[in-house]
C-alpha positions in Angstrom: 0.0 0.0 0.0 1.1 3.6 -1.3 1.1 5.8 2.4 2.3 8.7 0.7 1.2 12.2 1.6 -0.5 13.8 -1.5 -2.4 17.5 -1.1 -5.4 18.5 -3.3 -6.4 21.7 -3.9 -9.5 22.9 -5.8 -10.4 26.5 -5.9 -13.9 28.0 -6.7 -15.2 31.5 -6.8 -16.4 31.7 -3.7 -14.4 28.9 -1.9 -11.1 27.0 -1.6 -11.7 23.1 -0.7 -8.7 21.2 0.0 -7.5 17.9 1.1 -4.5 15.8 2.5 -4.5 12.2 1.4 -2.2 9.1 3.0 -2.0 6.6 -0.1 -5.9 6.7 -1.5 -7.2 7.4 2.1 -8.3 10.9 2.9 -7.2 12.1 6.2 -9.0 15.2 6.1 -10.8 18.1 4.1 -11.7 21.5 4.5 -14.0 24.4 2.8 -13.1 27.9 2.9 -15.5 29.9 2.3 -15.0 34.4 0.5 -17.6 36.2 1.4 -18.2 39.0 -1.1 -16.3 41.4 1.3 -13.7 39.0 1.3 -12.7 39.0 -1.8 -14.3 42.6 -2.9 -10.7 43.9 -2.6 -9.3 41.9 -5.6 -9.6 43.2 -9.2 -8.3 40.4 -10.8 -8.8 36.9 -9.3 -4.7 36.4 -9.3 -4.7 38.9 -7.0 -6.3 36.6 -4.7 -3.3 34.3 -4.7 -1.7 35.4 -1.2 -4.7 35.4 0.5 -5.9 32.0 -0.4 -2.4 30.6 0.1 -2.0 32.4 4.1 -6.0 30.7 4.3 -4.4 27.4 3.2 -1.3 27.5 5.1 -2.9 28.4 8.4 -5.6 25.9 8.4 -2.9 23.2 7.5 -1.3 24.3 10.4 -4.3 24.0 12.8 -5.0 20.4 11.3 -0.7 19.5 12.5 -0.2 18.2 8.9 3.1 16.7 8.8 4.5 19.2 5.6 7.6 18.2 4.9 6.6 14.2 4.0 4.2 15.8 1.1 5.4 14.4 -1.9 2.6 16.0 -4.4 0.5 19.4 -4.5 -1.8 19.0 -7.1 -4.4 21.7 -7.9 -7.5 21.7 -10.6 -6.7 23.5 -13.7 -7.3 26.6 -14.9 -7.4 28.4 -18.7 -3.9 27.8 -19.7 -3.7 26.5 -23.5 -5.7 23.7 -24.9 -4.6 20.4 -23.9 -5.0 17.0 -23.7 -6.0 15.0 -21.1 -3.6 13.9 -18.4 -1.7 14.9 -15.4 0.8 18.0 -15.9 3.8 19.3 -13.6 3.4 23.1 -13.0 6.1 25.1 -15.0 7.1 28.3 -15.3 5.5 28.7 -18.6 2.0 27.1 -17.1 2.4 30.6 -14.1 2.8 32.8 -17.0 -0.3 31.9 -19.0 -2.4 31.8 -15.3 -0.8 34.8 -14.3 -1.3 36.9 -17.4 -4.9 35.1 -18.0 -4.8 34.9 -21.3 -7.7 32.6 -21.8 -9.7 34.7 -19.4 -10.4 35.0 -15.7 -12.0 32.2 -13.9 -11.0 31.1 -10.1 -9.5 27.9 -11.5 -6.7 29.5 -12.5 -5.5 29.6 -9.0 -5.1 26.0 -9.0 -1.8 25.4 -10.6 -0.6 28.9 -8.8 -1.1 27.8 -5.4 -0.1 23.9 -5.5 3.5 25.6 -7.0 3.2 27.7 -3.7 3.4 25.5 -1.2 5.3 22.7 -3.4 8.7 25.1 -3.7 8.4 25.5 -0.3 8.7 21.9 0.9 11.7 19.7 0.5 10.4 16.6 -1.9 7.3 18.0 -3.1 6.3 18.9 -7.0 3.0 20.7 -8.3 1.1 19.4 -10.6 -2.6 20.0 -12.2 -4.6 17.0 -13.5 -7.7 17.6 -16.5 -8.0 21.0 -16.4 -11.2 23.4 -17.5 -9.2 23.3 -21.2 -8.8 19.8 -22.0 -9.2 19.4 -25.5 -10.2 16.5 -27.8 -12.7 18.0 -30.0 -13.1 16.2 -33.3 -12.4 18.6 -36.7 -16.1 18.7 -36.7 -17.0 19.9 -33.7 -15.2 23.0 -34.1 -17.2 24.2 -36.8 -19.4 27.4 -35.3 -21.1 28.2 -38.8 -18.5 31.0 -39.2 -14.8 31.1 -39.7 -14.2 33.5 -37.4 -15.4 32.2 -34.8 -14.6 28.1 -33.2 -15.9 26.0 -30.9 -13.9 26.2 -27.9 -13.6 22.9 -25.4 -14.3 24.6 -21.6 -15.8 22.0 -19.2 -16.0 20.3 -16.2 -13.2 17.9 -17.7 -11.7 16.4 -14.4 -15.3 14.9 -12.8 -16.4 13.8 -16.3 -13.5 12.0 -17.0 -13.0 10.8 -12.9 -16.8 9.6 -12.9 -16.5 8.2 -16.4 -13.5 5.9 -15.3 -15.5 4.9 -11.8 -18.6 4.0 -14.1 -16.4 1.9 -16.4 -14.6 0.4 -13.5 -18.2 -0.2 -11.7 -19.1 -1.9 -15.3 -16.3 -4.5 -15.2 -14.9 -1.9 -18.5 -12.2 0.2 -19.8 -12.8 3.5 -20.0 -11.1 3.8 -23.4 -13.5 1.2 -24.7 -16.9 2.7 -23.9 -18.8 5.6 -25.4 -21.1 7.9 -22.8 -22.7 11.1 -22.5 -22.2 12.7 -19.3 -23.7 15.8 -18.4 -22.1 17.3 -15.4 -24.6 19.4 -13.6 -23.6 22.7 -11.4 -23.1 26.2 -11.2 -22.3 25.1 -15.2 -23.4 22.5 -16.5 -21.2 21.2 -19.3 -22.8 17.4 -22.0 -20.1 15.5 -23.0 -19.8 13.0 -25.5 -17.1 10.4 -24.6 -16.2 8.0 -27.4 -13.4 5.7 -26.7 -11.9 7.9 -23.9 -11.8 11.1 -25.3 -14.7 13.7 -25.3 -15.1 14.5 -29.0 -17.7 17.2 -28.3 -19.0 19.3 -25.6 -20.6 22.6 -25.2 -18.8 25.6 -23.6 -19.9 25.3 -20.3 -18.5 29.0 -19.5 -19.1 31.2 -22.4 -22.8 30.9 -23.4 -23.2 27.7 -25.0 -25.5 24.7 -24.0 -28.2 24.3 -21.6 -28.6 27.3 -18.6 -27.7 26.7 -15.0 -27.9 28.4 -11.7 -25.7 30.7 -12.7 -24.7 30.8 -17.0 -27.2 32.0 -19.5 -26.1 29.3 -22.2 -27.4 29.3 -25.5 -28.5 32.6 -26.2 -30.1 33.8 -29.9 -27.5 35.8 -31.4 -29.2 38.0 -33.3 -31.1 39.4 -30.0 -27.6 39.8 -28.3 -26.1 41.4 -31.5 -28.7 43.9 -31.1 -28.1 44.1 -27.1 -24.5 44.7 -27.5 -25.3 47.9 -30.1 -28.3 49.0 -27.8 -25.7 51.4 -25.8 -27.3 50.4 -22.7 -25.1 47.9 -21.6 -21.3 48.0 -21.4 -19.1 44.9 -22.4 -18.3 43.6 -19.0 -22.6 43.7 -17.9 -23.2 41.9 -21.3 -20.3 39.0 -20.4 -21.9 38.8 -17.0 -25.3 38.1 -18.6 -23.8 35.3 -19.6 -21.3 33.8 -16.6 -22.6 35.0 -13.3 -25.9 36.7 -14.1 -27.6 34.6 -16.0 -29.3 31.6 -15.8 -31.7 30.9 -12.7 -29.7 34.1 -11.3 -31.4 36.5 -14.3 -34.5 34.7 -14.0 -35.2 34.4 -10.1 -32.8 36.4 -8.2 -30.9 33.5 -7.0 -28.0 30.5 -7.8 -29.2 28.2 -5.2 -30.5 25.7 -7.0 -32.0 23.9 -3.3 -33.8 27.6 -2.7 -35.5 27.2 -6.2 -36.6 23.6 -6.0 -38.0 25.1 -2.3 -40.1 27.8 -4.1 -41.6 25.7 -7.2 -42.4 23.3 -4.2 -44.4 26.1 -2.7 -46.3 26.7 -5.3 -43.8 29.5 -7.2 -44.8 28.5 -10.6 -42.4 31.0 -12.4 -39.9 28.8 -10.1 -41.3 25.6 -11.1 -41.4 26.8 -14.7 -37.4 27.8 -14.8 -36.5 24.7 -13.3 -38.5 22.7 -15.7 -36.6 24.8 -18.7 -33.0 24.1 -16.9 -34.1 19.6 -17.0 -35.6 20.3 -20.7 -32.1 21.7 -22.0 -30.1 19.2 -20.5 -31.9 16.5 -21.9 -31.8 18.3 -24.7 -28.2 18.5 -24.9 -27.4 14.7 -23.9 -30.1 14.2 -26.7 -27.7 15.6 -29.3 -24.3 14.2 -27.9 -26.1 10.9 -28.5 -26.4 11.5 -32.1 -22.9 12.3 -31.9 -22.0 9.2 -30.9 -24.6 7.5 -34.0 -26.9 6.5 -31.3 -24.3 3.6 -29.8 -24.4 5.0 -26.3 -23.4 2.4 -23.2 -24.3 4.7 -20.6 -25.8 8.1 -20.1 -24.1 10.0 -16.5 -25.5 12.7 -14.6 -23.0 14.4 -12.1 -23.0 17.3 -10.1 -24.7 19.1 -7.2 -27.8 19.2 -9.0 -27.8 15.8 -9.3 -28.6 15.4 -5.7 -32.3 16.8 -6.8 -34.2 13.7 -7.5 -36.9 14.8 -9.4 -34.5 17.2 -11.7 -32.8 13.8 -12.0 -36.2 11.8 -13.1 -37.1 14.1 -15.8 -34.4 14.3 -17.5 -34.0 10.4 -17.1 -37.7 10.3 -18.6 -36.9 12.1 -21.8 -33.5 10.4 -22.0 -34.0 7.2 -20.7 -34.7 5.4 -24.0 -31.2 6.5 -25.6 -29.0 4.4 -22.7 -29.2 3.3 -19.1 -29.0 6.6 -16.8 -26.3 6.4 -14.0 -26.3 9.0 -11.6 -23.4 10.3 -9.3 -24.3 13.0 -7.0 -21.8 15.7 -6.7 -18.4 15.7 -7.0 -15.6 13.8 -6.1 -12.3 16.4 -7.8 -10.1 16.7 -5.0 -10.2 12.6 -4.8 -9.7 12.7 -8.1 -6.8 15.3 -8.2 -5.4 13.1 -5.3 -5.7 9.8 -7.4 -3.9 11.0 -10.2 -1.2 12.6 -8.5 -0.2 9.7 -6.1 -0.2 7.5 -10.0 2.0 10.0 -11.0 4.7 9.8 -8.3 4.1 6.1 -8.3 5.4 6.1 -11.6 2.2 4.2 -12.8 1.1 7.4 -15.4 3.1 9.7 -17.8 3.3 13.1 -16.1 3.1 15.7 -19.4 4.7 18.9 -19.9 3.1 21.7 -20.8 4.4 23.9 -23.4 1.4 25.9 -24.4 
């Protein structure tokens, strides 16, 4: 048995969850929550890095984590390049592109930033990020917008589609790399992948308006009505980017991201509640319906993930206007700092190639 000490770090926009691990065995995890006055001070989420390290640091210290026998620091990635699956070490190229954002802003990013933190400060310990938001196995295809200057882009919840896609496979007596599934990982965005033989050959933008709307994202949105939105003068570039990640979604229509709080009101008789709910099941199954004709129709499994997930009549009707396509497998939640964890004991192990990024 492996019984060495791996760190996971996964930071969100409003949180930084982390996680010391002896061999697979979790020892213990923590949540720390930004409050909007928090993190009001920042104008660029970098700017957030020596706060959320100190948070880290000090609440490592109050657990008496032995530091110096951490052999891995491994942090969710951000939007560095486009990439292909795997496990990367943190390099000084992979800080630039965080630091400098040039994919965009997006708490993520932090990841790699803080793993290569602590790791230069401990004696045997490297950084590393495993699937980040980027990962990119699109097929020629699926690139195609309907315009040349503008391509599809792979953003998505890449590590818990790929870590739940390899427990179902493992659950199924499978490989991975020998089964295709659509999984639809459902949460503050909600990302429908199609998974043929191990690689996800198409996927909507789960960050950018594109695919089905969540607590939070707008999704799809008619262009020609935004085209005339952006010209109307009444909005400014920033307002009409937050329409789409931040403001839009169950946030535009109901004042709210908590998905629990609008599952309570349509249960209480909201019916505009119970109505935008009902819109948010509809373009999911939508969306798994069309990653199914991706994949001609031979589907082995269909996976819903995520913390809407834990909703179980969300769950049934999509599974009623899906259910037909594939068996529906459902894994509530998450399970990415397990999954960082996982891949980053593998990797000192020696038991997995660790990649280099070179952007």
């Amino acid at each position: 048995m492996d019984n060495r000490l791996i760190l996971a770090i996964n930071p969100g926009s409003t949180s930084t969850k982390f996680a010391l691990f002896r061999g697979e065995q979790q020892l213990f995890e923590k949540t720390l929550r930004h409050s909007t006055s928090d993190l009001e001070g920042f104008s660029r989420i970098t700017d957030q890095l020596p706060f959320r390290h100190e948070l880290v640091m000090k609440a490592l210290e109050e657990e008496k984590a032995t530091l110096s026998e951490i052999v891995a620091v491994v942090g969710r990635g951000g939007l560095v390049n486009p990439i292909e699956s795997g496990i990367y070490e943190v390099n000084d190229l992979m800080k630039k592109h965080l630091l400098e954002a040039i994919h965009g802003e997006h708490a993520s990013n932090l990841g790699a930033l803080i793993a290569d933190m602590i790791a230069s400060a401990l004696p045997v310990a490297r950084a590393y990020i495993v699937d980040p938001v980027v990962v990119d196995e699109l097929e020629p295809v699926a690139r195609l917008s309907g315009h040349p200057l503008f391509e599809r882009r792979s953003i998505f919840h890449a590590l818990n589609q790929k870590a739940v896609a390899r427990i179902y496979a493992s659950s199924a007596g499978r490989d991975y790399e020998d089964m295709n599934l659509v999984i639809a990982h459902m949460g503050g965005g909600i990302s429908v992948g199609a998974h043929r033989k191990g690689r996800v050959v198409d996927v909507n933008n789960a960050l950018n308006g594109d695919g089905p709307y969540s607590p939070e994202r707008s999704g799809g949105l008619p262009a020609g009505q935004i085209a005339e939105l952006c010209f109307s003068g009444k909005y400014t570039l920033p307002e009409v980017k937050a329409m789409f990640t931040g403001k839009g979604g169950m946030v535009a229509y109901l004042g709210t991201n908590s998905f629990k709080e609008v599952y309570d009101r349509a249960a209480a008789g909201d019916q505009k509640a119970l109505l935008i709910s009902l819109g948010c099941s509809y373009q999911i199954a939508k969306e798994i319906g069309a990653m199914v004709a991706v994949l001609s129709g031979e589907v082995d499994a269909i996976i819903l993930t995520g913390g809407l997930a834990y909703e179980q009549k969300f769950v049934d009707r999509i599974e009623a206007m899906v259910g037909k396509f594939a068996p529906v497998f459902v894994y509530p939640g998450e399970d990415e700092l397990k999954a960082l964890a996982f891949n980053g004991l593998l990797a000192v192990a020696g038991r997995i190639t660790v990649k280099e990024y070179k952007g």
